[in-house]
C-alpha positions in Angstrom: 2.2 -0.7 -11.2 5.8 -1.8 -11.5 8.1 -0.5 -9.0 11.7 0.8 -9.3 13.2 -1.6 -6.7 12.9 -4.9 -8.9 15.6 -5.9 -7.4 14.2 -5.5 -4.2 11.4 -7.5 -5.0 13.4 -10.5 -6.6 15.3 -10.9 -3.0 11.9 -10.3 -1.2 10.0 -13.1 -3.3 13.4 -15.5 -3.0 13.2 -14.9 1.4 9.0 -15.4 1.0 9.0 -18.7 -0.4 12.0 -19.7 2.0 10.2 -17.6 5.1 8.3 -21.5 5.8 11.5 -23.9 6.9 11.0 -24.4 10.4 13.8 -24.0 12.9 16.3 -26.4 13.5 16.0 -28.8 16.3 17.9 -27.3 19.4 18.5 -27.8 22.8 18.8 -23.5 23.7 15.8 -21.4 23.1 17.0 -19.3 19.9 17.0 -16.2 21.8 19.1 -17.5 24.6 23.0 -17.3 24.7 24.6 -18.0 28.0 27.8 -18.2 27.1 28.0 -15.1 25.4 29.4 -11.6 27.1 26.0 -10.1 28.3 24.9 -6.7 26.5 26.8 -3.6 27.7 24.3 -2.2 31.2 21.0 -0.3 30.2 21.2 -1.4 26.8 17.7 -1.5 25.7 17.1 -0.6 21.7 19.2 -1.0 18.5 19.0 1.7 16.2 20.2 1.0 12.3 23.4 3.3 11.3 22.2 4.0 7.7 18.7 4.0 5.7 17.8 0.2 6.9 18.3 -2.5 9.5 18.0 -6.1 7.6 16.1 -8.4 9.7 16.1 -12.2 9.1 13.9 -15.1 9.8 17.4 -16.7 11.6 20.7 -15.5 13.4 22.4 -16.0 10.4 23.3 -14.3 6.7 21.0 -16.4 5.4 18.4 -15.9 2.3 15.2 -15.9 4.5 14.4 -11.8 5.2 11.8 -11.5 8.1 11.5 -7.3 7.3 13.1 -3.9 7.5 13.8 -1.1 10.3 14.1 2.4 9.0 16.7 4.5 10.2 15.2 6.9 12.5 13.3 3.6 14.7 14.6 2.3 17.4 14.0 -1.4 18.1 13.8 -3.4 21.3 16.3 -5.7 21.8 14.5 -9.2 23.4 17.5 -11.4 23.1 21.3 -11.9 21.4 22.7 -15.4 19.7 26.2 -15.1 18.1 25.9 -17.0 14.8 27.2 -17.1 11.2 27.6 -13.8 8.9 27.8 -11.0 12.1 31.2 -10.5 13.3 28.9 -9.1 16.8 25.9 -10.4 17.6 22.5 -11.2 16.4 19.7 -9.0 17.7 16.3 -10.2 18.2 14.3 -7.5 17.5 11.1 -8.7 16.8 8.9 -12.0 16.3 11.3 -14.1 14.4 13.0 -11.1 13.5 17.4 -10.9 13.9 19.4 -8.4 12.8 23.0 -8.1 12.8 24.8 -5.9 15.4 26.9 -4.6 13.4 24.8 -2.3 11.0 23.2 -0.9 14.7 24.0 0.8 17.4 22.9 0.2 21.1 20.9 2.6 23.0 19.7 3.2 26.4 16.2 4.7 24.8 12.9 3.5 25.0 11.3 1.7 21.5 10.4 4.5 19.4 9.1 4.2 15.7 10.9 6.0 13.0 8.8 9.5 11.9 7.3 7.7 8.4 6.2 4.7 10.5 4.9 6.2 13.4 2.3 8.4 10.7 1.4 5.0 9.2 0.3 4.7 13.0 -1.3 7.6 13.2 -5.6 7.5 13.0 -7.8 10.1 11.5 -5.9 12.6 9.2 -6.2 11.9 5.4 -4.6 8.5 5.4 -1.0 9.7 4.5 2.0 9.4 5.7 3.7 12.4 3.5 2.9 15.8 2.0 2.6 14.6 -1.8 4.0 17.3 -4.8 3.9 16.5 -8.2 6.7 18.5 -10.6 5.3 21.1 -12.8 5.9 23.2 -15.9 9.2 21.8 -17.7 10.3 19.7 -15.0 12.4 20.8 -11.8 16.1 20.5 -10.1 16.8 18.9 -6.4 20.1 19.2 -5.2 21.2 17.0 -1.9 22.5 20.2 0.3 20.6 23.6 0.6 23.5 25.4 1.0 24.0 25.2 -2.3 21.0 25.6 -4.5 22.6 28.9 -5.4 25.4 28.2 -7.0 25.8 24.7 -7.6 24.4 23.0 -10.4 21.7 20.3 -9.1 22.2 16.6 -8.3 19.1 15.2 -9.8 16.5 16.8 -12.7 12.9 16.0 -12.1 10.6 15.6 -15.3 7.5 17.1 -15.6 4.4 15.1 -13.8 6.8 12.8 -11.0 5.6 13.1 -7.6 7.8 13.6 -4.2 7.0 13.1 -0.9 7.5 16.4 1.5 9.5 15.9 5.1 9.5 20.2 5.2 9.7 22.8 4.0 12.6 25.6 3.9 13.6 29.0 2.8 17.1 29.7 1.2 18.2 32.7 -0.6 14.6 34.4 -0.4 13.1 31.3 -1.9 11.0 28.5 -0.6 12.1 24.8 -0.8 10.5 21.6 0.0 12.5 18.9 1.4 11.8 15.3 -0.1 12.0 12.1 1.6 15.0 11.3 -0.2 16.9 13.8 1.3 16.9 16.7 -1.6 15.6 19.8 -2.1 13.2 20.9 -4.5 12.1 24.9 -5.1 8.5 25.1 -4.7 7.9 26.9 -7.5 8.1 24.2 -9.2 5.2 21.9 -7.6 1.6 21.3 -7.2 0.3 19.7 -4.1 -1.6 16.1 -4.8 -5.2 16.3 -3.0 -5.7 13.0 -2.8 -9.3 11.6 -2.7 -11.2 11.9 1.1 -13.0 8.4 0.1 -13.7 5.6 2.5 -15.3 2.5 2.2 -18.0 0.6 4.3 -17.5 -1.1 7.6 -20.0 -3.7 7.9 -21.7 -4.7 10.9 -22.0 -8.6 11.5 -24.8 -9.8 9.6 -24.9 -6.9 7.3 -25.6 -8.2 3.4 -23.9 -6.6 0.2 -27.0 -5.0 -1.4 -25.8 -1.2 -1.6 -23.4 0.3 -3.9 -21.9 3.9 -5.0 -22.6 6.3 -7.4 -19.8 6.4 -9.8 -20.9 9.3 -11.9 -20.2 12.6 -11.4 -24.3 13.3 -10.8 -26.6 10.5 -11.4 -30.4 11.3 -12.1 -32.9 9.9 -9.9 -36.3 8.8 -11.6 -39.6 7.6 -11.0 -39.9 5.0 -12.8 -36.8 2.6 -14.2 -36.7 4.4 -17.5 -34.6 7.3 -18.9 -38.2 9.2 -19.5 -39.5 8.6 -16.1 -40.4 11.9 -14.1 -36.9 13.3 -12.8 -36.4 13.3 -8.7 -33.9 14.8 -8.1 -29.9 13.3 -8.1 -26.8 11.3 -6.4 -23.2 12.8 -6.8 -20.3 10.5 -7.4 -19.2 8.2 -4.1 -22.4 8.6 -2.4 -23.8 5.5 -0.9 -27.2 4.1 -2.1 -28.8 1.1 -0.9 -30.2 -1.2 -3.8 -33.4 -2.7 -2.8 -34.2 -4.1 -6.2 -32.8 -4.9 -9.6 -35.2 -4.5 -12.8 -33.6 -5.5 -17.0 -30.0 -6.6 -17.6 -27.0 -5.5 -18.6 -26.5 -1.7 -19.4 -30.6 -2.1 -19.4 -30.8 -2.6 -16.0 -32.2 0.0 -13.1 -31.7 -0.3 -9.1 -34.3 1.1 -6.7 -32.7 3.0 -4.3 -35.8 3.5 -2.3 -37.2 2.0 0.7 -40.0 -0.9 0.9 -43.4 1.1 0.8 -42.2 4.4 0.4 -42.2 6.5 -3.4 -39.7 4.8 -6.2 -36.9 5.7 -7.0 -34.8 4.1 -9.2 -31.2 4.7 -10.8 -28.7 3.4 -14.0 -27.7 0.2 -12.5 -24.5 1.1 -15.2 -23.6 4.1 -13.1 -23.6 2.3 -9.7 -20.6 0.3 -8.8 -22.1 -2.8 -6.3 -20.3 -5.3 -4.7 -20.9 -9.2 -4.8 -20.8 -11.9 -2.6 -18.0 -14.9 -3.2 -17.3 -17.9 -1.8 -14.3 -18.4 0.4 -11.3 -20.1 -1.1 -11.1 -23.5 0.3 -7.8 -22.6 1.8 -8.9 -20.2 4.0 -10.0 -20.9 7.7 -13.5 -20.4 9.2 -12.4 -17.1 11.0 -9.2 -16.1 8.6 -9.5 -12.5 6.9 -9.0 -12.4 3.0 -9.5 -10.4 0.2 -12.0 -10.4 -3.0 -10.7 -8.3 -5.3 -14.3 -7.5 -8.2 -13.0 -6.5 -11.8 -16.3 -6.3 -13.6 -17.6 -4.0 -10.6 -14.1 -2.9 -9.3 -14.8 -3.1 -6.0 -13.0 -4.7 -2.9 -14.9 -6.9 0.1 -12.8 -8.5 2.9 -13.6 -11.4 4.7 -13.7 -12.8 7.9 -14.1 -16.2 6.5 -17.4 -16.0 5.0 -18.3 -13.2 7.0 -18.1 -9.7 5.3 -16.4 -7.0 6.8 -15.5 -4.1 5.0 -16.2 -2.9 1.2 -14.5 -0.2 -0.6 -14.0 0.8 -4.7 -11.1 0.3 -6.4 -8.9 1.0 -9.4 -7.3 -1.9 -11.3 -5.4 -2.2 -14.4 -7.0 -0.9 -17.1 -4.9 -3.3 -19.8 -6.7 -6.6 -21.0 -5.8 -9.9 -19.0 -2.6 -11.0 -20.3 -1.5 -7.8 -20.6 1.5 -6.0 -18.3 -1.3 -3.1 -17.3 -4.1 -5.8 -16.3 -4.4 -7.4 -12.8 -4.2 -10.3 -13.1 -7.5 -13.3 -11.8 -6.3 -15.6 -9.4 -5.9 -16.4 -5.9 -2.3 -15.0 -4.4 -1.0 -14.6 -0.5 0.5 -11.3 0.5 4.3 -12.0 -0.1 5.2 -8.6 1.7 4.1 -5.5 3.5 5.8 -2.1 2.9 5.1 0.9 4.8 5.7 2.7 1.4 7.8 2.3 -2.3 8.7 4.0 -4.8 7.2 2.7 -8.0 8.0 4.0 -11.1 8.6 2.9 -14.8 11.8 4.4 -15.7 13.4 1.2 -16.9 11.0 1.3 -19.7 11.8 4.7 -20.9 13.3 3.9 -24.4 11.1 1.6 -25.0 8.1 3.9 -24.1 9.4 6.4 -26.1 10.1 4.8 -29.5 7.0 2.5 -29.6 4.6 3.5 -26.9 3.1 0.9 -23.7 1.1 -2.0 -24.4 -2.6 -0.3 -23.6 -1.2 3.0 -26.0 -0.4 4.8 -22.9 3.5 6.3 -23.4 3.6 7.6 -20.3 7.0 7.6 -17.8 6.2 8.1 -14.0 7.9 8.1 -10.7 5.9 8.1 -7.5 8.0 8.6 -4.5 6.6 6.2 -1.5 4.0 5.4 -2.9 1.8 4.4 1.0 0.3 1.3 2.4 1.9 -1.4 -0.3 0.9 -5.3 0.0 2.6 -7.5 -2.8 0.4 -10.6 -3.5 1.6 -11.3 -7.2 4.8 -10.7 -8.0 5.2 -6.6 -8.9 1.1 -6.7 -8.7 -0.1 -4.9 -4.6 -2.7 -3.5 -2.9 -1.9 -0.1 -2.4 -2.8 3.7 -2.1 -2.7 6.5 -4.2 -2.7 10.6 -4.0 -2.6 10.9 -7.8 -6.5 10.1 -8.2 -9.7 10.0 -7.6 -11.4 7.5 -10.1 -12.4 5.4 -7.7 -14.7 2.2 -8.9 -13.0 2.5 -12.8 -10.1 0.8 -14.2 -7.3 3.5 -14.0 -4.0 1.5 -12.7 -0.5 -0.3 -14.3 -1.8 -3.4 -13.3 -1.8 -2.5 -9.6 -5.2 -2.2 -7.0 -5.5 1.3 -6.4 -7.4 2.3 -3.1 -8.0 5.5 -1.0 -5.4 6.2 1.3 -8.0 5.7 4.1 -9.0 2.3 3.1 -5.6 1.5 2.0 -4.4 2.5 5.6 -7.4 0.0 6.7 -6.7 -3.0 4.6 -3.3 -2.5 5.6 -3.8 -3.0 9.5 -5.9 -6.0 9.3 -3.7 -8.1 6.9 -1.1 -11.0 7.5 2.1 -10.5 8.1 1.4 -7.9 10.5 3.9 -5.2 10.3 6.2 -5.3 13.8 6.1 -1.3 15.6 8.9 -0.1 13.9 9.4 -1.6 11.3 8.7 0.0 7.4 8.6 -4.0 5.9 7.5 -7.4 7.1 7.2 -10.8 5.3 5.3 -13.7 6.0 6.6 -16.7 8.1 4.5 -20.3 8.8 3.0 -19.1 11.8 1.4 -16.0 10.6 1.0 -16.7 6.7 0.3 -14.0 4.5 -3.2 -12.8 3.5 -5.2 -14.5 0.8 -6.4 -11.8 -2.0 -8.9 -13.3 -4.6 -8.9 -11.4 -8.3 -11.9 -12.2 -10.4 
């Protein structure tokens, strides 16, 4: 899925591939400054004045980001170094992680996460970090004060189908209003609530094999026998887990038993199971390191503890053929950054899409407000979650691996870089390297 902030992205990639020069030989620690007027007394935390606090692998402006801090967080500050590009001081806020003094303010608070990040935090629930509305009818208006959503004419027009994320909700003039992340108010007469999908994939206990796999129908029939006139036995509904004790035929020929050694068969559609496979580690991955296999034939998702599996799950990847701007692409990538959330959307593409229609025939324009639980491992190409469907172990995305927001929350936890309390974006530096994810 391409997201609106390509800019973003460019400047993210650019600080990745620099994020590996080591430091500079010195004689200080680089968090140490003892020549420097100390901080002022019972200054603990730094907390950004607008929507983000840059952090950088270095006290300096220079091109190597480290991550982000949302306003609303409030950082611990572990040391100061005056350096190049901050006419204060340079924070250290975080492993290898400086930001400038002057976009922050010092408090006397304890650490504290901004709201979206300390959701992200947040176990159980349904995975989210927002309230998710999509725009109905013939679109909607947002306007940036509520005051005036009575008289004044709006400050943004919402098409039909885009989907905001909810902070709260409001009433005005005798109506209701739902308050975006952005900052704007939307009436709420003109929205659907997303149910996103309750889906989660399997943990695996060590020494546990791959040999189950999920219905992916919306009611698959059970037989006797592994043929379409075998005696009926009743049926699986879509997601439900079946273990596959035996194969039988080939191709969209082939039948799975689904029941235990010495006990009555029972057999099912191979076709309408989705079941992970085993792979090899990549030869640049350590003994214990985690990574990612990424199935397109079965879309599903295994990750690794070197060649120990942990955790399966379905997926949706791009449903476009490989080459195209809607496929996901084969390959071995590293997570090049972690965001909390992003907004993806194709707007950029709007005239195009209109005159002559996508690549796959799909003229659809979208915009997906923070979007949860994003890893970047190929350019515009992440692991991330969705609240906009359910279809789960089919191809269905922009190019993009769709999970449920609970295993999306999951994948997200265990991955390299690991994201600093606080912070809403990290990227990968040479001591903690970024995930592997394998497409095949």
């Amino acid at each position: 899925m391409t997201p609106r902030a390509r800019t973003l992205l460019t400047s993210l990639a650019l600080a990745s591939a620099l994020a590996s020069a080591p430091w500079a030989a010195a004689s200080l620690p680089p968090w140490l400054d003892p020549d420097d007027v100390p901080l002022p007394a019972g200054v603990r935390t730094a907390v950004p004045k607008k929507d983000e606090l840059f952090v950088f692998l270095e006290p300096s402006r220079s091109p190597v980001r480290r991550g982000t801090i949302p306003f609303g967080s409030r950082a611990l500050i572990f040391g100061t170094k005056r350096g190049p590009g901050c006419v204060g001081r340079w924070l250290l806020v975080g492993p290898l992680g400086w930001a400038c003094s002057d976009q922050a303010l010092f408090s006397d608070e304890p650490p504290e996460a901004a709201p979206l990040v300390a959701k992200l935090e947040e176990p159980g629930g349904d995975g989210l970090p927002y309230r998710y509305y999509f725009v109905t009818g013939q679109g909607a208006f947002a306007w940036d004060r509520i005051e005036r959503v009575a008289d004044d004419a709006p400050d943004q027009e919402l098409e039909p189908g885009f989907a905001i994320a909810a902070v709260e909700e409001r009433t005005a003039f005798g109506e209701r209003y739902i308050k975006t992340s952005k900052g704007r108010f939307v009436p709420l007469r003109d929205l659907a609530p997303a149910h996103p999908s309750g889906f989660s994939g399997e943990h695996l206990a060590a020494g546990a094999g791959l040999d189950f796999g999920w219905v992916v129908v919306d009611r698959a029939t059970v037989r006797a026998t592994p043929s379409a006139a075998g005696k009926a036995l009743g049926s699986r509904v879509r997601f439900e887990r079946v273990e596959v004790r035996e194969l039988r035929g080939k191709g969209v020929a082939a039948w799975a038993r689904v029941s235990k050694d010495g006990e009555a068969e029972a057999w099912l559609p191979a076709r309408e199971l989705a079941r992970p496979s085993a792979s090899p580690r990549p030869t640049t991955v350590g003994d214990d390191e985690r990574w990612i296999d990424v199935e397109l034939a079965s879309q599903t998702l295994v990750a690794y503890a070197g060649d120990r599996p942990l955790f399966a799950t379905l997926v949706s990847t791009g449903r476009g053929p490989q080459g195209s701007e809607t496929a996901t692409p084969r390959g071995e990538h590293r997570v090049w950054v972690k965001l909390a959330t992003s907004t993806m959307d194709n707007l950029e593409r709007r005239d195009d899409l209109s005159h002559a229609g996508s690549e796959d025939g799909d003229p659809h324009v979208y915009s997906l407000d923070d979007v949860p639980y994003v890893q970047f491992f190929d350019k515009a190409v992440a692991l991330h979650g969705v609240f906009w469907h359910r279809n789960f172990g089919r191809v269905q995305s922009h190019g993009c691996v769709n999970l449920s927001p609970k295993d999306a929350r999951f994948l997200f936890s265990i991955t390299l870089p690991r994201l600093p309390r606080g912070w809403s974006a990290a990227l990968p530096v040479a001591s903690e390297p970024g995930t592997l994810v394998r497409v095949r």
